[in-house]
VOPAGU-2260 file (C-alpha; in pm, 1 decimal, decimal comma):
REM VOPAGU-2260
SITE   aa  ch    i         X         Y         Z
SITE  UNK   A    0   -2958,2    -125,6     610,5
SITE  UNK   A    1   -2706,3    -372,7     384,9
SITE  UNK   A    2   -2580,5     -97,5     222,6
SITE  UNK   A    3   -2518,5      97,9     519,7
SITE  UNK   A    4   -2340,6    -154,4     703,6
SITE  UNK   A    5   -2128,5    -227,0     365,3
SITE  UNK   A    6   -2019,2      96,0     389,6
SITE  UNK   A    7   -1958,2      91,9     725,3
SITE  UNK   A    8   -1742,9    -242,7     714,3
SITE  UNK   A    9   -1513,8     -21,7     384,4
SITE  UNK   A   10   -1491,2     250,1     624,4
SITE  UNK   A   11   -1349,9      36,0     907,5
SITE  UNK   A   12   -1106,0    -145,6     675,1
SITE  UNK   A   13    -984,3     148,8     550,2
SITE  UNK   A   14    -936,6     345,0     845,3
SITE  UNK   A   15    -744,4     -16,4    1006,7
SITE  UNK   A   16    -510,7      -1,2     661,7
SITE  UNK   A   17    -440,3     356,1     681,1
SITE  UNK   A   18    -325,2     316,0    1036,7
SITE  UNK   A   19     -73,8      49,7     936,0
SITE  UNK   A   20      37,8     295,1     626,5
SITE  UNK   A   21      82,9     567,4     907,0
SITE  UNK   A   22     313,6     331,9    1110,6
SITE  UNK   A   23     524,5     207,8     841,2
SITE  UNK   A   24     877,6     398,7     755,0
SITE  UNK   A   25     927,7     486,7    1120,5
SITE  UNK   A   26    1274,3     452,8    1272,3
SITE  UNK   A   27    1210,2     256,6    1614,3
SITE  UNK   A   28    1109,2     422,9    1943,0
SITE  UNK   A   29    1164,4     381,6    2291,8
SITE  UNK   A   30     973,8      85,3    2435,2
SITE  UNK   A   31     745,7     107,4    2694,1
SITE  UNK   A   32     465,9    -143,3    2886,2
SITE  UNK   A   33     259,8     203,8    2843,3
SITE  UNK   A   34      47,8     397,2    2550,3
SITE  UNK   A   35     219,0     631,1    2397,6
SITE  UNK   A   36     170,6     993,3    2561,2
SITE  UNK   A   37      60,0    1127,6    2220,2
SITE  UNK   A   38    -101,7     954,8    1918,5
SITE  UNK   A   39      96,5     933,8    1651,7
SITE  UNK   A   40      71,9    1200,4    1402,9
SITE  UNK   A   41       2,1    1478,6    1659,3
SITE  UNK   A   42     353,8    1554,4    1815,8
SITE  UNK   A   43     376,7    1894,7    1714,7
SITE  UNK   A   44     670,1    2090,4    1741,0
SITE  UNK   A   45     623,9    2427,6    1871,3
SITE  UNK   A   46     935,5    2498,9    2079,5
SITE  UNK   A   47    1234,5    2470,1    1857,3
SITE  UNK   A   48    1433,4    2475,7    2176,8
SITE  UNK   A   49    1279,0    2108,6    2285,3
SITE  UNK   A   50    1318,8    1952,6    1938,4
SITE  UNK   A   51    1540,5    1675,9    2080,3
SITE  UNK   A   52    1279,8    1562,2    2365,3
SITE  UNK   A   53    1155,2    1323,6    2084,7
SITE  UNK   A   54    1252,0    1106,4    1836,4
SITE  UNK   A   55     984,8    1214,2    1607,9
SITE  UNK   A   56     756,9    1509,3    1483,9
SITE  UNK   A   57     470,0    1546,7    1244,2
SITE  UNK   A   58     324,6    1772,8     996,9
SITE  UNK   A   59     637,3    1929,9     986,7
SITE  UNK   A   60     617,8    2296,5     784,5
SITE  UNK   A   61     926,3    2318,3     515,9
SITE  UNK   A   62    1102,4    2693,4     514,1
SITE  UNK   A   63    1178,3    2857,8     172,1
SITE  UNK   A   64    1568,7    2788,5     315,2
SITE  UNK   A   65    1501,4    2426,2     360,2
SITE  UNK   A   66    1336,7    2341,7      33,5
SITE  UNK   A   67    1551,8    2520,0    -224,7
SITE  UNK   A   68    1860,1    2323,3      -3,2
SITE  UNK   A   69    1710,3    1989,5     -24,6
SITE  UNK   A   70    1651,8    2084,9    -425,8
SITE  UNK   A   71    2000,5    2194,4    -445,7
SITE  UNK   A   72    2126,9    1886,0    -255,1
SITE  UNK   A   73    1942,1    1606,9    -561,0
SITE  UNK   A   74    1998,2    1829,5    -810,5
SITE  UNK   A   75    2403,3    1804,0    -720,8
SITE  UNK   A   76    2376,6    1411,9    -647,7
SITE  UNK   A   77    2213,9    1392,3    -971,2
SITE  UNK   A   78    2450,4    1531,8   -1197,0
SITE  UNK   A   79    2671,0    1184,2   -1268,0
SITE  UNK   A   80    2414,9     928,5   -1412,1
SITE  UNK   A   81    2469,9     539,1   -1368,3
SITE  UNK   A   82    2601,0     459,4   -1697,9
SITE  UNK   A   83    2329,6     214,2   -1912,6
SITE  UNK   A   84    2561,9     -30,5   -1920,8
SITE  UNK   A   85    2569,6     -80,6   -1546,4
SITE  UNK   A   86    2256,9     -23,1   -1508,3
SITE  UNK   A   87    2149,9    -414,0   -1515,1
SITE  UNK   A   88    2506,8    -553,0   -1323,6
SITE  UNK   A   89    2223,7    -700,1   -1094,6
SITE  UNK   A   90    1971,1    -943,1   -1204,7
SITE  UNK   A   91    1621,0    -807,9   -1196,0
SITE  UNK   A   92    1508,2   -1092,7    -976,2
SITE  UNK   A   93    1802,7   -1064,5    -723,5
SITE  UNK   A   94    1733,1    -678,5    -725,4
SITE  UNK   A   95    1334,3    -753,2    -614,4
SITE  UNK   A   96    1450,5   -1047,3    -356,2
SITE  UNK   A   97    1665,1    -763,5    -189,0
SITE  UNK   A   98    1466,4    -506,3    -168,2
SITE  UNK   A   99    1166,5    -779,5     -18,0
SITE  UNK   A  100    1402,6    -852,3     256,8
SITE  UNK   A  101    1470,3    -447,2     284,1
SITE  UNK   A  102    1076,7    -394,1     304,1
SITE  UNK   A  103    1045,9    -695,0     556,3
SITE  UNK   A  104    1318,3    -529,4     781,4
SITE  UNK   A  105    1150,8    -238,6     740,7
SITE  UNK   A  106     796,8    -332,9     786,2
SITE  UNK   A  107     966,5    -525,4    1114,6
SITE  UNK   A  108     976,0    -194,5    1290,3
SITE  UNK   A  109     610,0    -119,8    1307,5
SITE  UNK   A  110     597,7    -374,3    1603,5
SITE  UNK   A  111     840,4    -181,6    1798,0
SITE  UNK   A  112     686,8     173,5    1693,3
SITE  UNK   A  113     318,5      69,4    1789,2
SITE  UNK   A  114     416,3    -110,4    2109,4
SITE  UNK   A  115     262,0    -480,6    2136,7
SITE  UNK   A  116      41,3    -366,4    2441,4
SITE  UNK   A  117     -59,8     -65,5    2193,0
SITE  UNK   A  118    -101,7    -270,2    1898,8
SITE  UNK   A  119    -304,5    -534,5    2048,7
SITE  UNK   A  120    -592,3    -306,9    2228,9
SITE  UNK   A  121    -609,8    -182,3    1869,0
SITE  UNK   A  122    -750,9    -483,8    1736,8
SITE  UNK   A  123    -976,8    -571,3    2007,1
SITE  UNK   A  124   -1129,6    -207,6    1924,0
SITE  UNK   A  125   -1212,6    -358,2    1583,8
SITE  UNK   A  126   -1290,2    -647,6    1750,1
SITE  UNK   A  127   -1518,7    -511,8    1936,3
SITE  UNK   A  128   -1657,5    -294,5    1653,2
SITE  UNK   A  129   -1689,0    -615,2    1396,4
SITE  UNK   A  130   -1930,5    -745,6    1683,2
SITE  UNK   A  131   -2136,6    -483,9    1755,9
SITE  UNK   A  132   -2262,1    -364,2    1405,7
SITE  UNK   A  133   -2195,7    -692,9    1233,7
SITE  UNK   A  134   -2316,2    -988,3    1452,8
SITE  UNK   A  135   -2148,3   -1229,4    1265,1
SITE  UNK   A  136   -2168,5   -1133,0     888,6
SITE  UNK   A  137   -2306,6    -891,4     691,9
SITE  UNK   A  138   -2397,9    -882,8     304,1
SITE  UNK   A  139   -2178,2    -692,1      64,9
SITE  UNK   A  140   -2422,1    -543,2    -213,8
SITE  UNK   A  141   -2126,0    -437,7    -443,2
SITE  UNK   A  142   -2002,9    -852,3    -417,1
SITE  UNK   A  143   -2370,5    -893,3    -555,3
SITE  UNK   A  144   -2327,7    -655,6    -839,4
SITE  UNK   A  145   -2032,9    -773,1    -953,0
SITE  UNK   A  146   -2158,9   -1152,8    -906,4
SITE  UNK   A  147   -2449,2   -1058,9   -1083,0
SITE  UNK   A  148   -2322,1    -844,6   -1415,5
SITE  UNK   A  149   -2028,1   -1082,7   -1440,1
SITE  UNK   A  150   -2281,6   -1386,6   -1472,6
SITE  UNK   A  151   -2509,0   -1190,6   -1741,7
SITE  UNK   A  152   -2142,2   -1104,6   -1888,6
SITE  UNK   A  153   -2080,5   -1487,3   -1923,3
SITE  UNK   A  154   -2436,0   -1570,4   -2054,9
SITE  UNK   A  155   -2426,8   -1331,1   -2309,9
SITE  UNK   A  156   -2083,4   -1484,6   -2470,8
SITE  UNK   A  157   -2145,5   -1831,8   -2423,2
SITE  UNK   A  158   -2421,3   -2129,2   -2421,6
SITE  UNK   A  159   -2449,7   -2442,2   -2236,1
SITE  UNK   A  160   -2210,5   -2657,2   -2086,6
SITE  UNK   A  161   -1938,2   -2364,7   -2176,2
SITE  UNK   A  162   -2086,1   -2097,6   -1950,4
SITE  UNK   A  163   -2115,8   -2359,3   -1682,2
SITE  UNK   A  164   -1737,9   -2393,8   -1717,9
SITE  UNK   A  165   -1688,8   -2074,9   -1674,7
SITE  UNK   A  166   -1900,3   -1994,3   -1384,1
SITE  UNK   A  167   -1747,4   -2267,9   -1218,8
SITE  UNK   A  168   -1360,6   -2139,5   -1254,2
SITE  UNK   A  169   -1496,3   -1809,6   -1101,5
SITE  UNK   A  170   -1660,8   -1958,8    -819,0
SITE  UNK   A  171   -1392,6   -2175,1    -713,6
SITE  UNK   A  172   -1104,6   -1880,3    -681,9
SITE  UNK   A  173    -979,4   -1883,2    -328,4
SITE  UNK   A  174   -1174,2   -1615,3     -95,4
SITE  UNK   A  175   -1467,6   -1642,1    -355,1
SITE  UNK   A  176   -1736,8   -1717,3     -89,7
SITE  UNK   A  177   -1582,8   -1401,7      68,1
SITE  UNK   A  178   -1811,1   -1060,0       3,6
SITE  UNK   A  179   -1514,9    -856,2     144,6
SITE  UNK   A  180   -1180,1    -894,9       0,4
SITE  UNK   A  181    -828,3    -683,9      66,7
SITE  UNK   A  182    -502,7    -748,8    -175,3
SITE  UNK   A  183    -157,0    -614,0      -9,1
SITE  UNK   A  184      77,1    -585,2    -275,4
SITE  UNK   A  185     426,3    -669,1    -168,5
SITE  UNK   A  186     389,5    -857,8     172,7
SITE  UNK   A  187     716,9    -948,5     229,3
SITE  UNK   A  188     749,1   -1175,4     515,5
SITE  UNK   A  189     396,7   -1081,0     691,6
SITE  UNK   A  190     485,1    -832,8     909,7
SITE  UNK   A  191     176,2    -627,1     824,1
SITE  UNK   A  192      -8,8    -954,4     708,5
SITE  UNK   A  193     -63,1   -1096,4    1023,1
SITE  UNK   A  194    -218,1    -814,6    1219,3
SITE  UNK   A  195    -497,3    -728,7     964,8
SITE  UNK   A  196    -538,4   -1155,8     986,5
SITE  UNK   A  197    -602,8   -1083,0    1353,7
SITE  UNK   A  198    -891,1    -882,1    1312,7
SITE  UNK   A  199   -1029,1   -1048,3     972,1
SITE  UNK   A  200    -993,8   -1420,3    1072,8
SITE  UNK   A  201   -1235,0   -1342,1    1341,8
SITE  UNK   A  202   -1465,1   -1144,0    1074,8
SITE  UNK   A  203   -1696,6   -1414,1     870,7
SITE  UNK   A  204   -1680,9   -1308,1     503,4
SITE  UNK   A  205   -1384,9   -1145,7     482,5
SITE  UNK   A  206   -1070,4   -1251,9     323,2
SITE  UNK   A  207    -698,4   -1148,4     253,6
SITE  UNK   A  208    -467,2   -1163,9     -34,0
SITE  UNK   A  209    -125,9   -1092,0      33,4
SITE  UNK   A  210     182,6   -1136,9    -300,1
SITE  UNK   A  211     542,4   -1077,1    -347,2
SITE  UNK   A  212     802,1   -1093,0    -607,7
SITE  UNK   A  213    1011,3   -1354,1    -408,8
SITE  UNK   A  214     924,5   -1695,9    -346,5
SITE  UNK   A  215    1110,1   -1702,3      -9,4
SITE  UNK   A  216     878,7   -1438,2     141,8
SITE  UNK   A  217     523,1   -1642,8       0,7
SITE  UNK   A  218     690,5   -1919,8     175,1
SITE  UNK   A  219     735,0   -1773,6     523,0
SITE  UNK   A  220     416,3   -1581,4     471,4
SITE  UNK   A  221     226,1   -1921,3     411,3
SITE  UNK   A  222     458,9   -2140,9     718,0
SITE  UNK   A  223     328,5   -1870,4     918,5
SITE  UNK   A  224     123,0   -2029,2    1236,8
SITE  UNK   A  225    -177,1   -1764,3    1205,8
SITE  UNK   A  226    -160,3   -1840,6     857,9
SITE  UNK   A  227    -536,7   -2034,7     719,1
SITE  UNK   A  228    -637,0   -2080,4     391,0
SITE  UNK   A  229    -998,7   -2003,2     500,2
SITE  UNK   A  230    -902,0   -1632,5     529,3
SITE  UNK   A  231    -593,7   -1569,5     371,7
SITE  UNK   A  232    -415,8   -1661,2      30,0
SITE  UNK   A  233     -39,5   -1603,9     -27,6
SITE  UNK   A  234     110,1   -1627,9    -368,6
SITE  UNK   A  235     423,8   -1510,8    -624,4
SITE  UNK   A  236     315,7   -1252,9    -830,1
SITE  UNK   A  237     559,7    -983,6   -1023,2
SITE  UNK   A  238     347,2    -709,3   -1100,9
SITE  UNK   A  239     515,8    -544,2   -1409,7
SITE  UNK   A  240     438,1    -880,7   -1522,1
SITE  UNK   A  241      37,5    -781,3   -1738,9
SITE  UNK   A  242      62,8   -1162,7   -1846,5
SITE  UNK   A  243      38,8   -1319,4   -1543,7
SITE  UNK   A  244    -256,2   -1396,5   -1417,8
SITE  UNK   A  245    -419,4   -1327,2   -1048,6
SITE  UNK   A  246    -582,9   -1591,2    -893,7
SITE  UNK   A  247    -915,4   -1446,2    -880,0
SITE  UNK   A  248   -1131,0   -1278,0   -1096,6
SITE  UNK   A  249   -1142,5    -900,5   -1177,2
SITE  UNK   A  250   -1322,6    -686,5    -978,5
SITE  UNK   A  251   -1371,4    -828,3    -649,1
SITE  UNK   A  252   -1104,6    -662,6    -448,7
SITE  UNK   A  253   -1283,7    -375,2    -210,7
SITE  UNK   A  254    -926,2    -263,9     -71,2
SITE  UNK   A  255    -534,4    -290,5    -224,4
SITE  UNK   A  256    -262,7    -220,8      24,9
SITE  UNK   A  257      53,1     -68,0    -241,5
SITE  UNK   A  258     302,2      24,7      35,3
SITE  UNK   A  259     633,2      62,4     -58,6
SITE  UNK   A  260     644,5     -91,0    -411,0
SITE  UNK   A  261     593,4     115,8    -680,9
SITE  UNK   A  262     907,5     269,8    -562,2
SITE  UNK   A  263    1105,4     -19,1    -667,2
SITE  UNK   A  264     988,0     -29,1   -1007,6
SITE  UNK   A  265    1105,2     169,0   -1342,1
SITE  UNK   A  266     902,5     459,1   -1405,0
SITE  UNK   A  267     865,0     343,1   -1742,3
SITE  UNK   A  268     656,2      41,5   -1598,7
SITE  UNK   A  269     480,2     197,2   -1291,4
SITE  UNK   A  270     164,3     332,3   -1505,1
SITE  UNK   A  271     128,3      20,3   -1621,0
SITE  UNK   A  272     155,7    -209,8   -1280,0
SITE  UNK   A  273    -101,4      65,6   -1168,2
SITE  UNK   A  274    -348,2      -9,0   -1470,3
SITE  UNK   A  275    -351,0    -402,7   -1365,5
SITE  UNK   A  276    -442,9    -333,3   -1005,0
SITE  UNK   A  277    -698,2     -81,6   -1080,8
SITE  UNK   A  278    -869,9    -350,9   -1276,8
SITE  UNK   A  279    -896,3    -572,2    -947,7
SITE  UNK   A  280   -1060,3    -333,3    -785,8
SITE  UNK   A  281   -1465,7    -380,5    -791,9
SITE  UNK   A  282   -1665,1     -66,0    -836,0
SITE  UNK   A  283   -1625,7     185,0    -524,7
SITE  UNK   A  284   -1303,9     -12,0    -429,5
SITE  UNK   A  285   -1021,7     180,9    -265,1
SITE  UNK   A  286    -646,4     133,7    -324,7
SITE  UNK   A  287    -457,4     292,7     -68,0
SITE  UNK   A  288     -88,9     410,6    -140,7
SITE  UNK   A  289     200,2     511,0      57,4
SITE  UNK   A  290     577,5     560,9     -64,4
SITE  UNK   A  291     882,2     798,4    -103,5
SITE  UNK   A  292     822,1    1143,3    -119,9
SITE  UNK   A  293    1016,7    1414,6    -306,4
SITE  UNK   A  294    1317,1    1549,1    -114,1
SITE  UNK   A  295    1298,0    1246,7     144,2
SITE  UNK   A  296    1656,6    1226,6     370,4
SITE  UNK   A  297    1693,9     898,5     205,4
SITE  UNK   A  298    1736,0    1125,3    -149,2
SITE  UNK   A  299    1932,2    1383,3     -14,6
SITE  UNK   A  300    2190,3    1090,9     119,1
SITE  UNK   A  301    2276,1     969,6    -197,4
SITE  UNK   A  302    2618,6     988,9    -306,0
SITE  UNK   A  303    2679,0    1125,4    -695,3
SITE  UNK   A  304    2703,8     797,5    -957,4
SITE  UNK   A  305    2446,0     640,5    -759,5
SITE  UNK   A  306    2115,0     848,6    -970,8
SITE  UNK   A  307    1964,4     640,2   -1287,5
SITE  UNK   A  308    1717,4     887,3   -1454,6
SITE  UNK   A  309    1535,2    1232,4   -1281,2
SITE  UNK   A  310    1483,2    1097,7    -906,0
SITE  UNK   A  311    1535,0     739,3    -961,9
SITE  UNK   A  312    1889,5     569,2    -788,4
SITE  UNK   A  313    2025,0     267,5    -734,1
SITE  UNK   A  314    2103,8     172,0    -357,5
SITE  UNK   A  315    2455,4       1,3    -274,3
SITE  UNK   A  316    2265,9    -321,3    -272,5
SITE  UNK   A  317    2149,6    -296,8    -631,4
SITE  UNK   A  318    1780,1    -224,1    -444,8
SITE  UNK   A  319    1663,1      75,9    -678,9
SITE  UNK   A  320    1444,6     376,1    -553,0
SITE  UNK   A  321    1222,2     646,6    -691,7
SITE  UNK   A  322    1060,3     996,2    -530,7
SITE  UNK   A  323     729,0    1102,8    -617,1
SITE  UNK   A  324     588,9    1370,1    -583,6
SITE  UNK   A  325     195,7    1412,2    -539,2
SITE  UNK   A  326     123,3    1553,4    -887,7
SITE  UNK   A  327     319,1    1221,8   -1019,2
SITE  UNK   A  328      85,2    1036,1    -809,4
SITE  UNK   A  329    -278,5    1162,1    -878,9
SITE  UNK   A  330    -154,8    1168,4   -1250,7
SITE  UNK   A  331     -88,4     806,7   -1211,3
SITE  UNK   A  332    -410,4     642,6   -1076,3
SITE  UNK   A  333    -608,5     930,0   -1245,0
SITE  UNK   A  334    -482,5     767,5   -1552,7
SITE  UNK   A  335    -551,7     393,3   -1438,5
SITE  UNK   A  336    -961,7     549,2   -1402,9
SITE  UNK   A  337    -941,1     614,6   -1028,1
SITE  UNK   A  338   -1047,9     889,7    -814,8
SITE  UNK   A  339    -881,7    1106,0    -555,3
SITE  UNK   A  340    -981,8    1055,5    -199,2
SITE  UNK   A  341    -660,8    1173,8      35,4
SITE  UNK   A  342    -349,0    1285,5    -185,6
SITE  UNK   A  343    -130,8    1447,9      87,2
SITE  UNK   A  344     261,4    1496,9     179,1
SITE  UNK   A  345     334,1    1333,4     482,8
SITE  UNK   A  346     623,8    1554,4     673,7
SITE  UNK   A  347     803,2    1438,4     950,2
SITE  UNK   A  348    1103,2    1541,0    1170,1
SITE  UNK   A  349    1320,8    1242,5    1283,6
SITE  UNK   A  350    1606,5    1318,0    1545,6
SITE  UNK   A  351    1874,6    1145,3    1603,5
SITE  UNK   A  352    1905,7    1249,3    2031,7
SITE  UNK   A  353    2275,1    1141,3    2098,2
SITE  UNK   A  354    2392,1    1237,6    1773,6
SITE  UNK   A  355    2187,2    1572,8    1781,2
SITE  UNK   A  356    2107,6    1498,5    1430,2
SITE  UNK   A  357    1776,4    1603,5    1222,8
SITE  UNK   A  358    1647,8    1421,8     925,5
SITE  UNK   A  359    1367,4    1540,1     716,9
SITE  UNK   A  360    1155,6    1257,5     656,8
SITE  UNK   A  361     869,4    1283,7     344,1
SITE  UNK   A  362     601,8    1026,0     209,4
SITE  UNK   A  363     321,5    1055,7      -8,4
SITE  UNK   A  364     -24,4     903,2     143,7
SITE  UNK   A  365    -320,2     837,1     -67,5
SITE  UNK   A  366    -615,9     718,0    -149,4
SITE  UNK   A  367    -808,0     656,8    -465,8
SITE  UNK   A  368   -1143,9     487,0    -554,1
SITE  UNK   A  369   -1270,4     293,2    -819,0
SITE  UNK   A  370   -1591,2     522,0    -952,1
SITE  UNK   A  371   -1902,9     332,6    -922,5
SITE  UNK   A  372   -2012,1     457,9   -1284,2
SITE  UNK   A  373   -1700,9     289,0   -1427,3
SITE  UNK   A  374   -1904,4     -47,2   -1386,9
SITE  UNK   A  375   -2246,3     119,5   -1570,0
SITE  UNK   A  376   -2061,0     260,6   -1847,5
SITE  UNK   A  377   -1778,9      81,7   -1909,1
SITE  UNK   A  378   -1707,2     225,3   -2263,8
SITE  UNK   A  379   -1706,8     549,1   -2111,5
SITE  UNK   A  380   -1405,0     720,3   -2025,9
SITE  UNK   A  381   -1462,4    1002,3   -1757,8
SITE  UNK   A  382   -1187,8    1269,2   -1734,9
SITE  UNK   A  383   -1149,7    1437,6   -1402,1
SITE  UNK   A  384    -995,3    1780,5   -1366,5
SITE  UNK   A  385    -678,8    1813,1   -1158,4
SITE  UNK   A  386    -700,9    1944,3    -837,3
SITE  UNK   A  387    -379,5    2093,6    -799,1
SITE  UNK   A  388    -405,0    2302,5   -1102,7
């Protein structure tokens, strides 16, 4: 019956996370006192003739025409490379400070998407579902585990007063009387903070870690009203950055939130940042990732002299960009020793109404899991087969 409602709790989480990951990258909509008419993510367009009735369409269906244009469209804005020279005119840190505030205004728009009527009788659903199967708490058996083999771990390297030490540096990490924990990566300012906070704060034994690049952001995050140290920790963290520590230990984390982010980052270091995170996540842990897909209007906008490498530009700001595709992804978290869940292309037709303009908007969704054999047999390396090949 633990178990179970473990389970049950991951599945709740992660269906709460990937409705925030659904929401984000939306331009705003019309606001209304009422529900939207249709859940988002099944507006489908069937009439071609009514494609400006709405600002929005999903699961959009690409023609031969339309891909080998959007192709021919980054292959042309590709051809004149940034020169390496001018490649670093921006500091690195001023680069991740701008695009913070980019991802805050950005993440800023989910309140207007959702509605706050909307958004609000979403919570008190998981409210609502927190009480009834939960009653005020639950037991997480993989928090056990991992409790339990990292103790033996200790007492099998050290003696005495030395593994006390130890033992008592892990148990006095913030959130580490928590047996649920959730890491977003990139916070910004909140904007997505807070309304998971809503439903957790209220949850005994959960607890939320939230870092960004930028100082500024941690600070707002943490001068925040709904912001408590009993179920939340903010903090600077640079994730390229394999020397710098996390506050907490390995292994604990049962969800990461990577939103936006890795698109910021050199592709020479993204395999890496994904390594680090992997490690954080305790056996059966999921990481859920959403970001820029291949082909995205924002890729076909570029101008030529604005591309660095194959699908990787530099904004006007200095903010820097890359397009994955979701081969690139699966290869990347395959590699950091996680497992495919949900690797999908997210298409979506935005219209502009007055302008009678249409964009075609694309974002990769996933999920990957932490195998639970990973923490039996750690010395042995599991290769899965691709599932695209």
């Amino acid at each position: 019956n633990c178990v179970f409602r473990s389970l049950n709790k991951m599945n709740f989480i992660i269906r709460l996370s990937a409705l925030y990951l659904r929401k984000s990258k939306m331009q705003q909509r019309h606001q209304s006192s009422r529900r939207p008419a249709v859940p988002l993510g099944s507006r489908i367009l069937t009439d071609p003739s009514k494609v400006f009735e709405h600002n929005m369409w999903d699961h959009m269906q690409w023609s031969q025409e339309e891909e080998e244009n959007a192709k021919e469209k980054a292959a042309e804005n590709s051809l004149v490379k940034v020169q390496w020279e001018d490649q670093e005119i921006l500091p690195e840190k001023k680069r991740e400070e701008l695009k913070t505030e980019e991802r805050s205004s950005e993440h800023t728009k989910i309140n207007s998407i959702i509605g706050f009527s909307h958004k609000d009788e979403i919570f008190e659903e998981g409210e609502k579902y927190w009480k009834k199967n939960y009653g005020g708490g639950s037991t997480s058996l993989q928090g056990y585990v991992y409790n339990k083999n990292q103790t033996e771990s200790l007492a099998d390297h050290s003696q005495g007063k030395n593994c006390r030490e130890k033992l008592g540096r892990l148990e006095s990490f913030p959130g580490s009387d928590a047996t649920y924990r959730i890491l977003e990566v990139g916070c910004g300012a909140g904007n997505s903070v807070f309304p998971i906070l809503k439903v957790l704060c209220k949850t005994p034994g959960t607890f939320l870690y939230c870092c960004d690049f930028a100082s500024g952001a941690v600070e707002l995050v943490k001068s925040h009203s709904s912001y408590n140290s009993a179920w939340c920790s903010a903090f600077v963290h640079d994730v390229c950055d394999d020397a710098l520590p996390y506050p907490f230990p390995d292994e604990i984390l049962d969800v990461i939130l990577l939103v936006f982010v890795l698109s910021a980052i050199h592709p020479d270091r993204m395999q890496r940042a994904v390594n680090r995170l992997a490690k954080l996540l305790k056996p059966g842990g999921m990481l859920l990732f959403r970001d820029y897909g291949r082909y995205d209007t924002a890729q076909l906008r570029f101008k030529k002299g604005h591309c660095l490498s194959e699908n990787f530009y530099v904004r006007g700001d200095g903010t820097r960009v890359y397009f994955f595709t979701k081969d690139e992804v699966w290869n990347m978290f395959n590699l950091a020793g996680l497992t495919e869940v949900q690797n999908l292309v997210d298409r979506r037709l935005q219209v502009n109404r007055k302008k009678k303009v249409k964009m075609q908007r694309v974002w990769i969704q996933s999920k990957f899991q932490k195998p639970l054999l990973l923490s039996l047999n750690n010395h042995e390396e599991t290769t899965t087969r691709h599932p695209y090949r």
